[in-house]
Structures are given as C-alpha cells and as structure tokens.
C-alpha positions in Angstrom: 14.1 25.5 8.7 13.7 23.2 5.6 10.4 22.7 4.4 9.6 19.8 1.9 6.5 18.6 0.3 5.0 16.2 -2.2 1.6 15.2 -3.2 0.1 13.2 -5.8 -3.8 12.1 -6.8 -4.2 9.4 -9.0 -8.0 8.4 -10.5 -8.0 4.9 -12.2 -10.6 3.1 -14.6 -10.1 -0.8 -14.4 -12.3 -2.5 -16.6 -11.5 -6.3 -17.4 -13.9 -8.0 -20.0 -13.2 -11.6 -20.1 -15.6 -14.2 -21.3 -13.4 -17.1 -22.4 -14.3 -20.8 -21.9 -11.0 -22.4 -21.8 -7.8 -22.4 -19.9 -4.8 -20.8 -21.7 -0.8 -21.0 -20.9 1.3 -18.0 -20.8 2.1 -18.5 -24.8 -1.2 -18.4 -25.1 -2.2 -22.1 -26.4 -5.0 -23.7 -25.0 -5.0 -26.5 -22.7 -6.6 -29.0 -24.0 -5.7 -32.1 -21.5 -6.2 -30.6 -18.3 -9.3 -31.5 -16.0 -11.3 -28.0 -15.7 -13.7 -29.2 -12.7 -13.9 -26.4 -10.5 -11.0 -24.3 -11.4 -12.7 -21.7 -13.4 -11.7 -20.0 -17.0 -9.9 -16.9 -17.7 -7.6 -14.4 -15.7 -10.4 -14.2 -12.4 -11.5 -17.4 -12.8 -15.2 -17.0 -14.1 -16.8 -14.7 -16.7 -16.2 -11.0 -16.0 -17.3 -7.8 -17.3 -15.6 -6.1 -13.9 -15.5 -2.2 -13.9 -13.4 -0.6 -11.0 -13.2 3.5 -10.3 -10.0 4.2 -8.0 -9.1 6.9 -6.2 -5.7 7.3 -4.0 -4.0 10.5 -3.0 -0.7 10.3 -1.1 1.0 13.4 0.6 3.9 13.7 2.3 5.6 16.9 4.5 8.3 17.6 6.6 9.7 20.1 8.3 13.7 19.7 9.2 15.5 22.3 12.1 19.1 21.9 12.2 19.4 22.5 16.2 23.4 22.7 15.9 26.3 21.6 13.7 25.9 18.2 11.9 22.4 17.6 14.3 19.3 17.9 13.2 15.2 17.1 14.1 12.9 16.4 11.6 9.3 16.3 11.7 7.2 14.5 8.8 3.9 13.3 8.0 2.4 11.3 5.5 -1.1 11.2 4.5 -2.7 8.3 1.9 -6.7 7.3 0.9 -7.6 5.1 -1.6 -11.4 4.7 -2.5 -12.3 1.7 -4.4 -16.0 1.0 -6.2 -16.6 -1.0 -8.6 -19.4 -3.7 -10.1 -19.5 -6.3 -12.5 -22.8 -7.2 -14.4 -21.9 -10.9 -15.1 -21.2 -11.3 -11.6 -23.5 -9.9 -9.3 -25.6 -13.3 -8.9 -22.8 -15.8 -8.9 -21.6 -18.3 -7.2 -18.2 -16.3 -7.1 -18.6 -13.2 -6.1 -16.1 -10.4 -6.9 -15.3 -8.4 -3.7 -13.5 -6.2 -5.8 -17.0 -5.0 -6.7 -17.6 -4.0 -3.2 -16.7 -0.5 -2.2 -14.2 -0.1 0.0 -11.7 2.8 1.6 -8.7 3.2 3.4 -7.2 6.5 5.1 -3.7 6.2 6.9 -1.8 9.0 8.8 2.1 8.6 9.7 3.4 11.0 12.1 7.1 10.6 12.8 10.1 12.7 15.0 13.7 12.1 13.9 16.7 12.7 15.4 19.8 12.7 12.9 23.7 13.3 13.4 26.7 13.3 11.7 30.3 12.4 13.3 33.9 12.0 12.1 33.6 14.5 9.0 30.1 13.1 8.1 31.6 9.8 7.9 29.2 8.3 10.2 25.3 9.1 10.1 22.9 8.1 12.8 19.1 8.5 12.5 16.9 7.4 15.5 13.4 8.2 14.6 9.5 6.9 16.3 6.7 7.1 14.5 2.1 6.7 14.8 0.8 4.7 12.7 -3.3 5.6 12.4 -5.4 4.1 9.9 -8.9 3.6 9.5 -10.1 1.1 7.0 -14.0 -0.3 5.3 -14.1 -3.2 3.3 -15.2 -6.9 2.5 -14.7 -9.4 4.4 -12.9 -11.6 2.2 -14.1 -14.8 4.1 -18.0 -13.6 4.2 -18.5 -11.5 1.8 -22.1 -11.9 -0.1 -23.0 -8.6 -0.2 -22.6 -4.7 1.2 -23.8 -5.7 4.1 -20.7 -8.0 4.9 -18.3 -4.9 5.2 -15.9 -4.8 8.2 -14.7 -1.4 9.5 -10.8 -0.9 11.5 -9.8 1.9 13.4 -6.2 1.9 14.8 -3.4 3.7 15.5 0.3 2.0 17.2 3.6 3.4 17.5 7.2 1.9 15.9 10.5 3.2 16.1 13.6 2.5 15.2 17.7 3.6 14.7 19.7 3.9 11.0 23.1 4.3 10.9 25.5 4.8 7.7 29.1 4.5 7.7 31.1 5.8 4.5 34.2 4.6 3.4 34.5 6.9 0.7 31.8 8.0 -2.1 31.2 4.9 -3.7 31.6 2.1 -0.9 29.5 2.3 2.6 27.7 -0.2 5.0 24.8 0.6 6.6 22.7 -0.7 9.5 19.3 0.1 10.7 16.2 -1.6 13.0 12.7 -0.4 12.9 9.5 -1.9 14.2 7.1 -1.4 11.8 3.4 -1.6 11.5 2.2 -3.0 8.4 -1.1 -1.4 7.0 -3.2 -2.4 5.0 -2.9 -0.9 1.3 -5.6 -2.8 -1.1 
C-alpha cells in the first residue's frame, strides 16, 4: 500500500486602487485621440478602491495497492474551496457594479478508481480510471447582479471516465494517447 498526500491553504489580500481619468496603452502613453464614450478608464473600467480577502485550500490523497505484478488500483481524492469577499467603497452605488465585491464560495470533491498496467517490460502503460465530480457553488449572477440578494446557489455532482495509454520507445522518445470525459467546474 502507497499512501500519498498533499495540501496547501493559500489566504490572499487583493486591493486595486485606481482612480485614473484617461485611457493608457501598454507603454503607458495616454491616448489622446480615442472617443471615451462609454468605455470607462483604468484597468476595471471605472474608479476603484476594490479590496478582495481570498481563501482556497486544495488537498489531494491517494491510496495505490499493487494487486499483482506490473497491475495496480488506485484510489484518490481531491478536495478544493475558495471563499471570496470583498467591497469597494467607490463602487457600491454605481452604475457598474463590481461582483467581485460580492461574496462568493465554491467547494468541489473528486473521487476517482484507477486501474493501471504495465506490458512488454513496462514498455506499454495503460490507465483506465472514472471519476465524481461534486461541487457545490454561491455566487453572483453575473447577468443580474445588483446586490447580495442576486446570489445563485449550484449543487451537482456527474461522473467522467476515461483510458491513458503510454508507449516508450526508449527513455527519451514516447507517444502517448489518452480520452477522458471531463466535467468542467467552476473555479472563480
């Protein structure tokens, strides 16, 4: 039995203070020419004093039983949150609302079962694996979003799988192949 494990926690302070009135390039020179009318100024588009506190935590362990030469199951599960709050005093009446400054969290949960052998003096690896994908998300509704009220909650969980497969020519030259069906979560 081979147990692995990794964890991390990670607390970030964003704070963006920008109050300019004109439209820069990437040298920094001012455009001077360019009709303003309704694009905004500065990096978010709008005066911003925004302050954002972040929290995220991502662990990962596995658990891998070698069942008989060159064949072995693996069990792993990965666990991620990320809590977002934030506000921004220049903004909280506007016209463009930050939802940024809205709190929001996400929690996921990745259970997967592996199955992985080697053939022909490890020459050839194959990995067929499914997974559950869970999540559970709060946040703005980017399209409505006025106020903390507007928050929009998701609960799901679905299932992928998939197959890997390596084949070595030597130490420095292989080809690999591999097809998984994924679930895309959401992450910000």
């Amino acid at each position: 039995l081979d147990v692995q494990y990794d964890g991390s926690l990670n607390l970030v302070n964003q704070f963006v203070s920008d109050s300019t009135t004109s439209l820069y390039d990437w040298r920094g020179r001012e455009f001077t020419n360019v009709r303003t009318s309704g694009l905004g100024f500065g990096e978010i588009g709008a005066a911003t004093l925004r302050n954002i506190d972040q929290i995220s935590t991502a662990q990962r362990v596995s658990f891998s039983v070698n069942i008989k030469d060159n064949h072995a199951i693996i069990l792993s599960n990965f666990f991620g949150s990320q809590r977002f709050e934030g506000n921004d005093p220049v903004r909280t009446n506007s016209d463009r609302f930050d939802p940024n400054t809205i709190p929001a969290t996400i929690r996921k949960n990745i259970l997967g079962a592996s199955y992985m052998s080697n053939w022909f003096q490890d020459k050839l690896e194959l990995n067929l694996f499914a997974k559950n994908y869970f999540y559970v998300s709060e946040s703005a509704d980017v399209f409505s979003i006025r106020t903390n009220s507007d928050l929009i909650s998701v609960n799901d969980s679905e299932n992928g799988f998939g197959f890997g497969s390596k084949w070595s020519f030597d130490n420095d030259f292989f080809i690999r192949l591999s097809f998984e069906r994924a679930v895309r979560l959401p992450n910000e």
